[in-house]
C-alpha positions in Angstrom: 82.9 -35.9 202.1 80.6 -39.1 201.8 78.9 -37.6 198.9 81.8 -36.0 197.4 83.0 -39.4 197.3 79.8 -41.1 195.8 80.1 -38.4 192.8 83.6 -38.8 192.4 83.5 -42.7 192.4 80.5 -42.9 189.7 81.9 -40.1 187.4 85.9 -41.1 187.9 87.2 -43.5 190.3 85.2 -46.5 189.5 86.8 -47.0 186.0 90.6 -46.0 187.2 90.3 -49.0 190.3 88.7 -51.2 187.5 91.1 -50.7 185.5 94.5 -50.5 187.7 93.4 -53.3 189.6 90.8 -55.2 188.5 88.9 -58.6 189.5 90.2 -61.7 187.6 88.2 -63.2 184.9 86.9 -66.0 187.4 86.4 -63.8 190.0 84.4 -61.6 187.8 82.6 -64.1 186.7 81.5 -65.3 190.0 81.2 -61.8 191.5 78.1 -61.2 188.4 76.8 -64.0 189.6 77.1 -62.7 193.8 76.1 -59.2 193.1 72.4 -58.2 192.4 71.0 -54.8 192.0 69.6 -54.7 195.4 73.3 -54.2 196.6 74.5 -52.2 193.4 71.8 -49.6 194.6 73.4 -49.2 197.8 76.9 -48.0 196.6 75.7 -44.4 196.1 72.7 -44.4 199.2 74.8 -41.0 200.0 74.6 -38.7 197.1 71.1 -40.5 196.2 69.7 -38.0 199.4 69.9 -35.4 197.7 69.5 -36.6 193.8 69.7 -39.5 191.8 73.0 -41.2 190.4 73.5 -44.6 189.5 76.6 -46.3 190.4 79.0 -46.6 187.3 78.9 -50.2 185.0 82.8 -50.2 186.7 81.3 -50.4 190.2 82.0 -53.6 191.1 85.0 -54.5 188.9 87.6 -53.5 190.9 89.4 -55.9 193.5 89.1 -53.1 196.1 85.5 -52.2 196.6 84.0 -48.8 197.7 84.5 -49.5 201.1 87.7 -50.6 201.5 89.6 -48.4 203.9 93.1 -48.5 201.5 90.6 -47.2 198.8 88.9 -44.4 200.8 91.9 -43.7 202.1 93.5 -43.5 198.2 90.5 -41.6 196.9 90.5 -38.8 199.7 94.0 -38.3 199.7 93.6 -37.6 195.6 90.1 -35.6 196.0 92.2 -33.4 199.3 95.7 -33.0 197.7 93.5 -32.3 194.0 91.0 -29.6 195.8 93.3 -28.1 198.0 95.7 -27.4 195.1 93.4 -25.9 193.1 91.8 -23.6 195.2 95.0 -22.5 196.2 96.4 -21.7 192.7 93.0 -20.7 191.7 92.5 -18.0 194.8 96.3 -16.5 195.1 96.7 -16.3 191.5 93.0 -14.3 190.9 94.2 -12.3 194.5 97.8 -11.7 192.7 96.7 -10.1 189.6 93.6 -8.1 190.8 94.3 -7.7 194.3 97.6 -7.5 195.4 99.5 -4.2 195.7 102.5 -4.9 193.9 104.5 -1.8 194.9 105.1 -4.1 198.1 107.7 -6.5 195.8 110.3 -3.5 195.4 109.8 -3.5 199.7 113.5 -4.0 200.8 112.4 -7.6 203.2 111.2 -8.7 199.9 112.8 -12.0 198.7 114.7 -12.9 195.7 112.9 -15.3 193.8 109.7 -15.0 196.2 106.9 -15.8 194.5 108.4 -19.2 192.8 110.0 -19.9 196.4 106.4 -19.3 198.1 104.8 -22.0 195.2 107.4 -24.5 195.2 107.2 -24.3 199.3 103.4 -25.0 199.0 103.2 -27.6 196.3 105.8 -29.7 198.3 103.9 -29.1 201.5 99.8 -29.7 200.4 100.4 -33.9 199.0 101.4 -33.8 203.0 98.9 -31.6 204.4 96.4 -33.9 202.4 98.1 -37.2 203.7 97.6 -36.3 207.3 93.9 -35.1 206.7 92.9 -38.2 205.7 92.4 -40.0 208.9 90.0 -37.2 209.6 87.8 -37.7 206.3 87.9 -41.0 206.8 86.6 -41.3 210.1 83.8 -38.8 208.9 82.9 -41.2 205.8 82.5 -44.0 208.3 80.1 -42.5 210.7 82.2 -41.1 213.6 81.3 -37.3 213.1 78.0 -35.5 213.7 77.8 -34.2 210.6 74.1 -34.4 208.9 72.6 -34.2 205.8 69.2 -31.3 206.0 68.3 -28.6 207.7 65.6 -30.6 209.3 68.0 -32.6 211.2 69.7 -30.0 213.1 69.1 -30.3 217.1 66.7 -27.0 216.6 65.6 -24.9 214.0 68.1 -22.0 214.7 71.4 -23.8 214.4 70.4 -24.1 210.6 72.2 -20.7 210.9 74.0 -20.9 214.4 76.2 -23.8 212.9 78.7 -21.0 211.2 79.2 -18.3 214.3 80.2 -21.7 216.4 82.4 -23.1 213.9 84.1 -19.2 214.0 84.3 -19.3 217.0 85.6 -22.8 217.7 88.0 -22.8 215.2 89.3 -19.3 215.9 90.0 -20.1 219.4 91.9 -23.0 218.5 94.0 -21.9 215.6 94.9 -18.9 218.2 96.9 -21.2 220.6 98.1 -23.5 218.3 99.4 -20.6 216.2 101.0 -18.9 219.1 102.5 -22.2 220.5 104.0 -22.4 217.5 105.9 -19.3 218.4 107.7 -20.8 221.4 111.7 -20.4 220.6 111.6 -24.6 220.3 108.9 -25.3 217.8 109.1 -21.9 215.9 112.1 -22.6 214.8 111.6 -26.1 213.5 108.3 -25.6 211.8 106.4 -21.9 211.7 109.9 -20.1 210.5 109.4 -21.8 207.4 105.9 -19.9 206.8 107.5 -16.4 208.7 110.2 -16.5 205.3 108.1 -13.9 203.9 108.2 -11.1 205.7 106.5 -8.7 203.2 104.0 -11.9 201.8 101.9 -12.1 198.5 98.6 -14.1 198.3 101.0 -17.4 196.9 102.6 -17.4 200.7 99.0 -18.1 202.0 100.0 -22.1 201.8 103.5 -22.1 202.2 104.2 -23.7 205.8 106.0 -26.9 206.9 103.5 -29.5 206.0 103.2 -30.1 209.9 102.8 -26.3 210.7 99.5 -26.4 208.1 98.3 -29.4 209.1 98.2 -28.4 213.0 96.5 -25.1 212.3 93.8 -27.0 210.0 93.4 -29.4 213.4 90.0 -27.2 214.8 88.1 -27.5 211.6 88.5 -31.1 211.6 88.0 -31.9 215.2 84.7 -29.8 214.9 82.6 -31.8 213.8 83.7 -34.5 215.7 82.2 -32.7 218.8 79.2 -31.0 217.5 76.2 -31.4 214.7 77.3 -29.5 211.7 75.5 -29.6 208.2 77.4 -31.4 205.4 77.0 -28.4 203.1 77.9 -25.9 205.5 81.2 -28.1 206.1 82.3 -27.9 202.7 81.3 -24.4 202.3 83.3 -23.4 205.4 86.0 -25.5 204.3 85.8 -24.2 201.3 85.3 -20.5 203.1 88.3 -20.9 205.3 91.0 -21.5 201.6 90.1 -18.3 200.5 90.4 -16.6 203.4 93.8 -17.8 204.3 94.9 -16.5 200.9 93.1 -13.4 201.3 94.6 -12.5 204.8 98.0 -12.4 202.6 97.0 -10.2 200.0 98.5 -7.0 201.2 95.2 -5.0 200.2 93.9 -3.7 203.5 90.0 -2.8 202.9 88.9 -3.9 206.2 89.5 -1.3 209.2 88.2 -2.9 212.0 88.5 -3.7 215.7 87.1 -7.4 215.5 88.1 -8.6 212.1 91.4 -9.7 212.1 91.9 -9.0 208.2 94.8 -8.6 206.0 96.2 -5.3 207.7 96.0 -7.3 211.2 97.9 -10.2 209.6 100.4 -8.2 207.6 101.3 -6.6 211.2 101.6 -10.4 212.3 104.3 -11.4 209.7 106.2 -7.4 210.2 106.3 -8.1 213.9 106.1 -11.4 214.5 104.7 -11.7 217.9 101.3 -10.2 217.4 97.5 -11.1 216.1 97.8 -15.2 215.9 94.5 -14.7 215.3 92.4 -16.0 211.9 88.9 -14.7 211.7 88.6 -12.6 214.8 90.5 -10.7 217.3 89.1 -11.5 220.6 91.8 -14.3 221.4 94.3 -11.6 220.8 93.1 -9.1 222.8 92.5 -11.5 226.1 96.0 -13.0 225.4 97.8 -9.6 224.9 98.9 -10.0 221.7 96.8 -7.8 219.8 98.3 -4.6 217.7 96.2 -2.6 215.8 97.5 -1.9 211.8 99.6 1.3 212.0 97.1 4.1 210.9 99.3 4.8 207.4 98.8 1.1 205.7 94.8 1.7 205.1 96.5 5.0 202.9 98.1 3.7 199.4 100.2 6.5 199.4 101.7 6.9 202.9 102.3 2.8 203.4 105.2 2.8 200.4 107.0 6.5 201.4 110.6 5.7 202.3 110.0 7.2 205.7 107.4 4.8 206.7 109.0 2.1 204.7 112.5 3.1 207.0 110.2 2.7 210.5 109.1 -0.9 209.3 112.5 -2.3 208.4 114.4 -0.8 211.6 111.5 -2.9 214.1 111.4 -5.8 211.5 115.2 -5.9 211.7 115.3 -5.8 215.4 112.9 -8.5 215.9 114.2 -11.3 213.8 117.1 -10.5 215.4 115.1 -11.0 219.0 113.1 -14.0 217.1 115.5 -16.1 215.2 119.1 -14.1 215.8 120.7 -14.7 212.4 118.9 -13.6 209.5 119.3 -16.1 206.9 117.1 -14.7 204.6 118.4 -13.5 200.5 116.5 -10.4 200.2 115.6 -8.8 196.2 117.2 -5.7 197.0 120.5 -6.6 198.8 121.4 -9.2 195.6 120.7 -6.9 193.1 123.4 -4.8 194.7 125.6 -7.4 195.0 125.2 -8.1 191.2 126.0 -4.3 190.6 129.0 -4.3 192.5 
């Protein structure tokens, strides 16, 4: 994030600080006089590893220098909340319109107003998420991670490419038990109900938790680092890696059979049935744990998954278990007000 920072500084945030809150005249003044180039070459010793950029003529302008912490901790809040948006709208929106099966709207746990309920429950919730990620970026900026620059760094030549199996793994593990002690009756119902809305989700649900409830679940890929040597490129690919594999996990499109992926099918079973594959990436944690279910055999076939029969086996457990999982269902389902409005 050091260098993400360095780019973003030069090309945007340099000007904006100079300009918001800028030196005084006599403090300018003297500041021309206290600065030389020796130091102005220092602001961007980050990105200048990997290429040359010289710091903006705003660099210096601003009564909040680079390093201030409110600064950093302004500019990665803005560069978080700005990426993570994005992505998101970016990723669901591309997974909504070529993905997504869209027969599974006219699915009777299907909300009324879903999709706008599942954006407007993520847009509130990412300026959040972002907000309580910044301590994180911040401490990384500063020094406290063991995050490196090249491949020659790395503590031997094979963890160049053993870096992203142990950040799986790692982060799987942990997302597994925070995920599933967000289950317990006296946290579920407080924060991970909010994201267990949608029954039957689209792509647009992939972000739409309590701010806490993300947040918590984002807690392994943050404390990674923080524990062992990771590449700075690898950490915003994986970063970048684990967005679009959150939305994809909701798009209802279930290309991936298998017995150690936990995919979309394995996900889709998760928000049916609630108490089953807290899984993300794999499903080893499942299995040991004794949560794992395996995707009923008819929602890899396009036709079978929508019959009315099959649709009639899903809504009889689905009923059963909210009932078990949060006794009154206080959900407005599409179907049940358009009946309403007929009557």
């Amino acid at each position: 994030m050091d260098v993400v920072l360095d780019v973003l500084d030069t090309l945007v945030f340099d000007r904006v600080y100079a300009a918001v809150l800028p030196l005084s005249s006599s403090a300018n003044l003297a500041h021309q006089f206290a600065f030389n180039g020796t130091e102005l070459a220092t602001l961007n010793q980050n990105i200048n590893r990997y290429f040359p950029l010289s710091p903006s003529k705003w660099a210096t302008l601003s009564i909040l220098p680079r390093d201030h912490i409110l600064r950093q901790s302004l500019s990665l809040f803005l560069i978080t909340w700005a990426f993570g948006t994005i992505l998101y709208f970016l990723c669901a929106t591309l997974s909504f319109h070529f993905i997504y099966d869209k027969r599974a709207m006219k699915h009777p746990k299907f909300l009324c107003n879903q999709i706008s309920l599942e954006i407007k429950q993520t847009v509130n919730a990412l300026p959040v998420m972002a907000a309580l990620t910044v301590p994180f970026f911040l401490a990384e900026i500063r020094g406290y991670t063991k995050l490196y620059d090249f491949s020659s760094e790395a503590p031997f030549s094979l963890y160049t490419y053993l870096q992203y199996p142990l950040f799986i793994a790692f982060t799987d593990f942990g997302i597994y038990w925070i995920h599933r002690g967000e289950h317990h009756p006296k946290i579920y119902k407080h924060l991970h109900k909010r994201h267990h809305k949608w029954i039957v989700s689209t792509p647009f649900a992939s972000y739409a938790f309590h701010p806490v409830d993300g947040w918590a679940q984002s807690l392994p890929y943050h404390i990674y680092p923080f524990l062992f040597p990771l590449q700075k490129a690898a950490y915003l690919s994986l970063f970048t890696f684990v967005t679009i594999w959150t939305v994809m996990i909701h798009d209802g499109e279930y290309a991936l059979d298998s017995p150690i992926v936990n995919g979309s099918a394995c996900h889709t079973i998760h928000h049916y049935y609630f108490n089953y594959n807290y899984g993300q990436f794999l499903t080893i944690w499942d299995r040991i744990g004794g949560s794992y279910r395996k995707p009923n055999r008819e929602l890899f076939d396009r036709e079978v998954r929508m019959t009315q029969t099959e649709i009639k086996k899903q809504v009889e457990e689905m009923e059963k278990l909210v009932k078990e999982v949060e006794g009154v269902d206080d959900r407005c389902y599409k179907n049940q007000a358009k009946t309403k409005k007929a009557l």
